[in-house]
ZAMARGU-4260 file (C-alpha; in steps of 0.2 Angstrom, whole numbers, plus 5000, padded with zeros to 4 digits):
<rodrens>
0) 5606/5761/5482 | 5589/5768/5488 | 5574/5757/5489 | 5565/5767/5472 | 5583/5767/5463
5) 5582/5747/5465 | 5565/5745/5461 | 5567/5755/5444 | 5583/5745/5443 | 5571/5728/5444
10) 5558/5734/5435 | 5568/5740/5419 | 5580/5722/5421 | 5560/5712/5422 | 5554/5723/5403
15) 5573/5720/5396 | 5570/5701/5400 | 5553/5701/5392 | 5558/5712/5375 | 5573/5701/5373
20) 5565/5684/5373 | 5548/5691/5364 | 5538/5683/5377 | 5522/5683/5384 | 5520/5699/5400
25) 5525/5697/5415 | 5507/5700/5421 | 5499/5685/5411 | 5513/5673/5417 | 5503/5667/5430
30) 5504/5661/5448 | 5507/5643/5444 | 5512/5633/5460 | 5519/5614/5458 | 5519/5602/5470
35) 5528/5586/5470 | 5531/5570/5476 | 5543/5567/5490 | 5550/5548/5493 | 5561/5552/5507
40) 5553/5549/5524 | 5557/5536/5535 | 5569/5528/5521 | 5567/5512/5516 | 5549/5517/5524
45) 5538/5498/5527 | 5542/5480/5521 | 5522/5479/5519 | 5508/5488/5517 | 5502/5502/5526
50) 5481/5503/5528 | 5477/5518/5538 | 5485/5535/5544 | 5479/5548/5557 | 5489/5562/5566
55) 5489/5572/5581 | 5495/5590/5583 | 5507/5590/5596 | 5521/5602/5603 | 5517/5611/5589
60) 5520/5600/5574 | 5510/5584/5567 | 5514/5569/5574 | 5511/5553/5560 | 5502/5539/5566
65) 5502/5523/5554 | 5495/5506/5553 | 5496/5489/5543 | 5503/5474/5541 | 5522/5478/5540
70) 5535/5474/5551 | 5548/5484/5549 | 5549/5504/5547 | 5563/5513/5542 | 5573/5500/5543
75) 5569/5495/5563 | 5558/5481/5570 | 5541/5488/5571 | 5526/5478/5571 | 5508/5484/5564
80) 5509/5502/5571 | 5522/5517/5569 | 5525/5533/5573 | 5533/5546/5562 | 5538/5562/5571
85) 5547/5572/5555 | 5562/5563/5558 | 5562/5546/5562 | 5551/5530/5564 | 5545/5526/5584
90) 5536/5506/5587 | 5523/5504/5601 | 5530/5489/5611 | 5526/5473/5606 | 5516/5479/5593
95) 5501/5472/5585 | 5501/5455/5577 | 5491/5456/5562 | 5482/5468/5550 | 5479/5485/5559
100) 5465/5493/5547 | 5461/5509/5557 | 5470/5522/5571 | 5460/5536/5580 | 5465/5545/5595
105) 5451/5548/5607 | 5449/5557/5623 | 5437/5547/5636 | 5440/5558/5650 | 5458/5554/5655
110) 5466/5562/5642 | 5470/5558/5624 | 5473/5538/5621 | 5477/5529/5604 | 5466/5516/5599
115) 5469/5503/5583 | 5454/5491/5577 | 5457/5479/5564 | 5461/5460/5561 | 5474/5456/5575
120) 5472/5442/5589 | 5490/5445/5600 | 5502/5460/5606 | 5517/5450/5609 | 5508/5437/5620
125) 5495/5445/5627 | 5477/5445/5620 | 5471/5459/5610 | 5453/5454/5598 | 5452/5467/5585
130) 5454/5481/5596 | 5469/5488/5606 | 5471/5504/5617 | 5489/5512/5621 | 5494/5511/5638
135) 5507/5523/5639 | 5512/5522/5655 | 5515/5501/5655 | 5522/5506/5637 | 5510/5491/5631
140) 5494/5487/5617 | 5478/5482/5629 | 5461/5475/5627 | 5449/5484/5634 | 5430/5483/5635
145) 5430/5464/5631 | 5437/5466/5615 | 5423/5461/5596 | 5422/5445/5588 | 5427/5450/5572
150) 5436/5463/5560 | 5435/5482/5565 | 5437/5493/5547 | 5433/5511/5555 | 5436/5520/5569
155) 5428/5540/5574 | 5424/5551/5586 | 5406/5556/5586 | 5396/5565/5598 | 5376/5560/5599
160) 5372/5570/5612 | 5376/5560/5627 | 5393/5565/5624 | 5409/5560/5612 | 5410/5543/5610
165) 5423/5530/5599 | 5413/5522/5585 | 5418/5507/5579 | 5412/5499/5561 | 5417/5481/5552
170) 5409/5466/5550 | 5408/5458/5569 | 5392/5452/5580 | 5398/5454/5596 | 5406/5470/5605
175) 5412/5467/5625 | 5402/5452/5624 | 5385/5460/5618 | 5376/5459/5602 | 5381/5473/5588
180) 5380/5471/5570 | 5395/5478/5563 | 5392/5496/5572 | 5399/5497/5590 | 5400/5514/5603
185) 5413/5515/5615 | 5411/5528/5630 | 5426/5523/5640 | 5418/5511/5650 | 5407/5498/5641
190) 5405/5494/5622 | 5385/5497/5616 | 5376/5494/5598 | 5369/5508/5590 | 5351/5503/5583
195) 5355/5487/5569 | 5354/5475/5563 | 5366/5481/5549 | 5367/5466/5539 | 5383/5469/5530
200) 5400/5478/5534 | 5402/5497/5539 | 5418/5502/5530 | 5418/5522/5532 | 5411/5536/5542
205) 5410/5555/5540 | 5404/5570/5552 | 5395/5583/5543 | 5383/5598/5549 | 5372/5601/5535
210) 5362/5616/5547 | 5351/5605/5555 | 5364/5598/5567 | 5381/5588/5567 | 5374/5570/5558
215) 5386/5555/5557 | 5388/5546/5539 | 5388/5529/5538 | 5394/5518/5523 | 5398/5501/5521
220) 5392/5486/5509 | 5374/5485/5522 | 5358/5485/5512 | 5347/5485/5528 | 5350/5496/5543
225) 5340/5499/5559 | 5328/5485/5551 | 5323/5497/5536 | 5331/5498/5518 | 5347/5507/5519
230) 5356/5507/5501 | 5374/5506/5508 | 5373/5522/5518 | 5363/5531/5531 | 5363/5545/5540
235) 5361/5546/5560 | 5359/5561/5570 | 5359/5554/5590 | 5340/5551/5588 | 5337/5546/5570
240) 5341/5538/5556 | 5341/5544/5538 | 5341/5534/5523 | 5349/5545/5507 | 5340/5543/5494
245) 5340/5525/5486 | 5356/5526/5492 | 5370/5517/5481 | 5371/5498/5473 | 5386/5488/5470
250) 5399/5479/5483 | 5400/5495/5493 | 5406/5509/5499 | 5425/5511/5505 | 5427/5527/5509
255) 5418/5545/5509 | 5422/5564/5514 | 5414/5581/5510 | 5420/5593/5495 | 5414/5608/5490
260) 5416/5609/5471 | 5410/5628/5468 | 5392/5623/5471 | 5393/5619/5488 | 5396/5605/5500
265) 5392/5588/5493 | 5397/5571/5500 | 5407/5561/5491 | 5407/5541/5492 | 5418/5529/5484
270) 5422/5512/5484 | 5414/5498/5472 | 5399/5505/5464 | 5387/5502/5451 | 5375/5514/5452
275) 5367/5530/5464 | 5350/5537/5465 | 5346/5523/5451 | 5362/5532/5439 | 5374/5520/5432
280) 5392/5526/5439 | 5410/5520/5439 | 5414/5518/5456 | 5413/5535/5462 | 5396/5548/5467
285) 5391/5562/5475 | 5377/5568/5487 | 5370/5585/5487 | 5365/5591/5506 | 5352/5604/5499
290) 5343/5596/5484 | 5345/5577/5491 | 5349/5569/5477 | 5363/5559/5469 | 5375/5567/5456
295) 5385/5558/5442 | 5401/5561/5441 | 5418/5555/5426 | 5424/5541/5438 | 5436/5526/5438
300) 5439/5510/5432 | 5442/5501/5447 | 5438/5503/5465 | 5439/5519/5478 | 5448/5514/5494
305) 5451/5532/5500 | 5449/5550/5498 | 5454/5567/5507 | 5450/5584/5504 | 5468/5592/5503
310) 5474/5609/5497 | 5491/5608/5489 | 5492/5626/5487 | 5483/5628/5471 | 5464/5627/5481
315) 5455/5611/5489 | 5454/5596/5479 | 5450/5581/5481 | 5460/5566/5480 | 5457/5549/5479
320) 5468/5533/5481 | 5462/5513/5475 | 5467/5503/5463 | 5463/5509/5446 | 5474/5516/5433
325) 5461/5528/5423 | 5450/5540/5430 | 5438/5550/5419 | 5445/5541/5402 | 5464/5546/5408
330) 5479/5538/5414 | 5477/5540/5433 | 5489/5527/5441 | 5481/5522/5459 | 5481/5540/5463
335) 5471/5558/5457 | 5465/5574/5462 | 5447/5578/5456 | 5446/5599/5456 | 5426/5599/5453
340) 5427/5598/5436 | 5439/5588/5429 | 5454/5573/5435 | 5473/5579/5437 | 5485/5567/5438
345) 5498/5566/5452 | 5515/5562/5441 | 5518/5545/5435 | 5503/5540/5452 | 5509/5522/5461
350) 5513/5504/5455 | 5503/5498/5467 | 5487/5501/5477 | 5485/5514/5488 | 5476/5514/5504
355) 5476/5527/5515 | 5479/5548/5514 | 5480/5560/5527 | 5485/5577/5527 | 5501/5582/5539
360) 5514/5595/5545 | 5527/5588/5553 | 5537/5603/5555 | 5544/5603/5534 | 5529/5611/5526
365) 5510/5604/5522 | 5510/5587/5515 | 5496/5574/5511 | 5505/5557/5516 | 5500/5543/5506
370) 5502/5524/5511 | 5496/5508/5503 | 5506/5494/5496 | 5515/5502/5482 | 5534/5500/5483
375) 5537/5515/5469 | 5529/5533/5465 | 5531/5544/5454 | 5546/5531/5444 | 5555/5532/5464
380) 5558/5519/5477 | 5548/5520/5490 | 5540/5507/5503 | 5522/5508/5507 | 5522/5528/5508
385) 5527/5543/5503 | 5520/5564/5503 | 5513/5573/5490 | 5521/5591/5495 | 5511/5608/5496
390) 5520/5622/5487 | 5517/5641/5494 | 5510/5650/5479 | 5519/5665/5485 | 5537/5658/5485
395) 5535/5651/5468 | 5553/5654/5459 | 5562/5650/5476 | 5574/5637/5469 | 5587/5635/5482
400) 5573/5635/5496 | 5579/5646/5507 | 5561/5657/5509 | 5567/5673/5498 | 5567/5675/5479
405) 5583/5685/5474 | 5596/5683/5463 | 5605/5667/5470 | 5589/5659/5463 | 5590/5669/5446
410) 5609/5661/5443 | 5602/5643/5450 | 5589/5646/5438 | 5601/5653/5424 | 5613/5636/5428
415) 5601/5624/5424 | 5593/5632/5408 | 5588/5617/5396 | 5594/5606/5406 | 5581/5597/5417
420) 5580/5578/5419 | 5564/5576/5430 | 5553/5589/5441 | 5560/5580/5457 | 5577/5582/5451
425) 5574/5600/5445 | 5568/5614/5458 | 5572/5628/5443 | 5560/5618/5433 | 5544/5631/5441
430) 5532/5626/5431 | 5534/5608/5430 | 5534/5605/5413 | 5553/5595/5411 | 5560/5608/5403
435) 5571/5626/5413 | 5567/5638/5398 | 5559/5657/5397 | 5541/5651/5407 | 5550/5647/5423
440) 5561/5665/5421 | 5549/5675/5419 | 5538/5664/5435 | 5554/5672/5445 | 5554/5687/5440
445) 5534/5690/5444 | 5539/5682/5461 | 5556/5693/5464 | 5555/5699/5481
</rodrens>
């Protein structure tokens, strides 16, 4: 057949479909595109929870770094920090003993190390106060710099104009022996404060270039920074500090990151908070970089813990992760996605609190991988973590997911018409709505390739 015979072929087979059902035209059906939750990585996943996620891009895919307070990983001994490659869970030796609350790889001039700050004392039995490195040549956690007196929360990678450094934020004194209230730098060779007192914890940092030059956010639960009023966050730049505004009340901030929400970049912050710029909110706030002042937005009832721009194929969003169960006046288990104007719920969200999200491709598609210490999502089994999967809006009506709509996805499709028990257990179900009926036909056919 030639290719115009087969495209008249189509497009007379698309208008039959649509005069026969008496539906809406092909061209107003839209380009819906779901994504979903998937439980299955590193079954039975963590026996405890998981508080913080980063990754690295490595021969070519994402590499999954997480830490917590599990010690088990699909299914193997691992102890406080694992390695997902898109197949299987790796340990790092002995492990870390205790709580390990943040992960960041960072470069201090002899290539790329990981580092892990949190509540730990041992690796095995060797001495590790709050901070470990990876040596990956003795294949063993160490302390390094003299290790801090007290919890580490944070971790980044900032450049203030001396060069990148490893910041470090939590609620200690000491770093390597020296004083340094809850803010410590790391250069690779010694530990320093930067500026302080801060007299209460630092609990999230974000790097942002507003046009007057790369600035480092700094929140936490400090109400006095650098000897001045601070209001729970500040703004440094390598030279000076920046108060915003009156800044925030309430325990303080958890977590921050920077969404555009069709007005521009703002930053957002969220954590325990009772009011920003003098506004009462619930929990959650946004700053706008150009007008400097504090914006109001429909929040939660309990508190932020993290939050990640993350495009699931449908444009950025921003999702959050804590421990409420409503957000803007609706059922928003644990987990939402705010789109700049209004909350969208992410199925039946988590049991449990979740912790940490970071965006990933190992190799399977885009993800936003979610840990915590919920042992279900979405209704499914699932321990400490799962990923909430990207879709590609121009494969929508590829039901057997083999990257082309034709017509073995038509008959798939046509199989499971009116039958469909759950969107995970249903790939024909295209538009997510629990049901295999006219809407997801005619999603295929504007989609046949």
């Amino acid at each position: 057949m030639s290719v115009r015979r087969l495209l008249v072929s189509r497009y007379i087979f698309r208008m039959t479909i649509v005069s026969v059902l008496g539906s809406t035209p092909l061209t107003e059906a839209g380009d819906l595109c779901t994504a979903e939750w998937d439980v299955n990585i590193g079954q039975p996943g963590m026996n405890h929870w998981v508080y913080c996620m980063t990754a690295r891009h490595h021969h070519g895919v994402d590499e999954l770094y997480v830490g917590g307070s599990f010690s088990v990983a699909g299914g193997r001994p691992i102890n406080g920090v694992a390695m997902w490659d898109g197949s299987q869970w790796h340990g790092f030796g002995d492990g870390l003993n205790e709580r390990v609350l943040a992960l960041q790889w960072f470069d201090a001039g002899d290539g790329p190390v990981l580092y892990a700050g949190g509540a730990f004392g041992f690796s095995g039995n060797r001495p590790v106060a709050n901070m470990a490195r990876w040596n990956e040549a003795e294949q063993i956690w160490e302390e390094f710099g003299g290790g801090l007196d007290g919890a580490v929360i944070a971790l980044t990678i900032f450049d203030d104009g001396s060069g990148p450094a490893l910041y470090a934020g939590g609620t200690f004194g000491q770093a390597g022996g020296r004083p340094a209230s809850n803010l410590a730098r790391w250069d690779g060779e010694s530990w320093s404060s930067v500026a302080g007192p801060f007299n209460g914890s630092v609990r999230a940092f974000v790097e942002y270039d507003d046009g007057t030059g790369p600035s480092l956010y700094i929140g936490g639960n400090f109400s006095i920074a650098n000897g001045q009023p601070a209001g729970r966050i500040i703004r440094w730049d390598g030279e000076h500090w920046e108060t915003l505004g009156s800044g925030v009340t309430g325990l303080g901030i958890r977590s921050m990151d920077v969404f555009d929400d069709g007005t521009g970049p703002r930053l957002y912050v969220g954590g325990v908070l009772e009011t920003a710029g003098g506004q009462p909110v619930d929990h959650l706030a946004s700053w706008d970089f150009q007008s400097k002042i504090w914006h109001v937005m429909p929040g939660v009832n309990e508190r932020v813990v993290n939050m990640r721009t993350f495009d699931d194929g449908n444009g950025e969003r921003l999702y959050i992760g804590g421990w409420f169960d409503l957000a803007g006046g609706r059922p928003m288990n644990r987990i939402g996605a705010w789109n700049g104007s209004e909350w969208e719920s992410l199925g039946e969200g988590a049991n449990m609190v979740v912790r940490s999200l970071q965006p990933l491709d190992d190799g399977s598609g885009l993800a936003l991988m979610v840990g915590g210490g919920f042992t279900a999502i979405d209704g499914h089994e699932a321990g400490a973590i799962a990923q909430w999967r990207a879709c590609n809006p121009d494969l929508i009506g590829d039901v057997n997911g083999d990257g082309v709509i034709d017509v073995s996805d038509l008959l798939l499709l046509l199989a499971a018409w009116g039958q469909c028990p759950s969107r995970m257990d249903c790939p024909a179900d295209l538009n997510g709505d629990g049901e295999v009926d006219v809407d997801d036909l005619l999603l295929l056919l504007n989609h046949w390739q």
